[in-house]
TORKE-942666 format. One record per residue: x, z, y of N, C-alpha, C, CB in turn. Coordinates in steps of 0.1 Angstrom, whole numbers. Glycine has a CB too. Example, Ala and Ser with C-alpha at 12.3 -4.5 7.8 and 13.67 -1.06 7.14 Angstrom:
((132,78,-57),(123,78,-45),(132,78,-33),(113,90,-45))
((128,71,-22),(137,71,-11),(129,79,0),(141,57,-6))
***
This chain:
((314,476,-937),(310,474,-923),(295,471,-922),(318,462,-918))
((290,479,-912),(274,473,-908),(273,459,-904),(268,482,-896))
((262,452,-908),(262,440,-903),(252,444,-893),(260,430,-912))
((255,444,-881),(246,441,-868),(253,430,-861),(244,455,-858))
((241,422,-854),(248,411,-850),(243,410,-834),(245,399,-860))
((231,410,-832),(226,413,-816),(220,424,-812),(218,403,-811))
((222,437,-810),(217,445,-808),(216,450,-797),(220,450,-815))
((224,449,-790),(224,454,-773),(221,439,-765),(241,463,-767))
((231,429,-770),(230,418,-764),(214,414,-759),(237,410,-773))
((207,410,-769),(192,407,-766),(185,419,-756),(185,406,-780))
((187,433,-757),(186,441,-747),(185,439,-732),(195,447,-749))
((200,437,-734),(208,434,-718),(201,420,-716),(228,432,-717))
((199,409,-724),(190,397,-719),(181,401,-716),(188,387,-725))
((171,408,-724),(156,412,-717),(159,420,-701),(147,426,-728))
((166,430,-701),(168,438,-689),(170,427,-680),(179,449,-688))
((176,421,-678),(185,409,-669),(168,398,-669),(203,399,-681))
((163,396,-673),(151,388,-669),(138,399,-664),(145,379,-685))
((135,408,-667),(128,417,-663),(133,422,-645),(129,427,-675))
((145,420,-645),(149,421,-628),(145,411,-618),(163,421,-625))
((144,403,-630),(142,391,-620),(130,388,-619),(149,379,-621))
((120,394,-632),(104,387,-630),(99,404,-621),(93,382,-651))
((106,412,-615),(101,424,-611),(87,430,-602),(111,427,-607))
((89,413,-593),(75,419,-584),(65,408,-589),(76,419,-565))
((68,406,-601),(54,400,-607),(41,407,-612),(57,393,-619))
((33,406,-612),(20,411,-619),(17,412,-628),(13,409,-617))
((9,423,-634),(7,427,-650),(17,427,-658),(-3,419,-658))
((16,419,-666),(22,415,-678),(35,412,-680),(17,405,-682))
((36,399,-665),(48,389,-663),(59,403,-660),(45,375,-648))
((62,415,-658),(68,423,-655),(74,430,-665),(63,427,-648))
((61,430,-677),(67,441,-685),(73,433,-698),(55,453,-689))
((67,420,-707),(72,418,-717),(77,406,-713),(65,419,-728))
((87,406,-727),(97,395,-721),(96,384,-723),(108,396,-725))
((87,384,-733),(82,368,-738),(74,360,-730),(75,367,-751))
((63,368,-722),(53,366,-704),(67,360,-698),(46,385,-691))
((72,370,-693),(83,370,-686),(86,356,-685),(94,378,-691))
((93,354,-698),(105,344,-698),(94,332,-692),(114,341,-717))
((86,328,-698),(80,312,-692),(73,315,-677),(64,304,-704))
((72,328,-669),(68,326,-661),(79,323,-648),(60,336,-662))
***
């Protein structure tokens, strides 16, 4: 068996925060780690 353990999951968490930081500016829009503390 492959061992994968979060592979889509962390995905779908980035997507799911990126909707919501969407009409932010620069940065805060595109990566997720901006994102997340903004």
């Amino acid at each position: 068996m492959a061992r994968v353990k979060r592979g889509t999951v962390s995905r779908r968490k980035h997507k799911k925060l990126l909707n919501l930081t969407k009409g932010y500016r620069g940065t805060k829009s595109k990566l997720t780690r901006v994102a997340h503390e903004a």
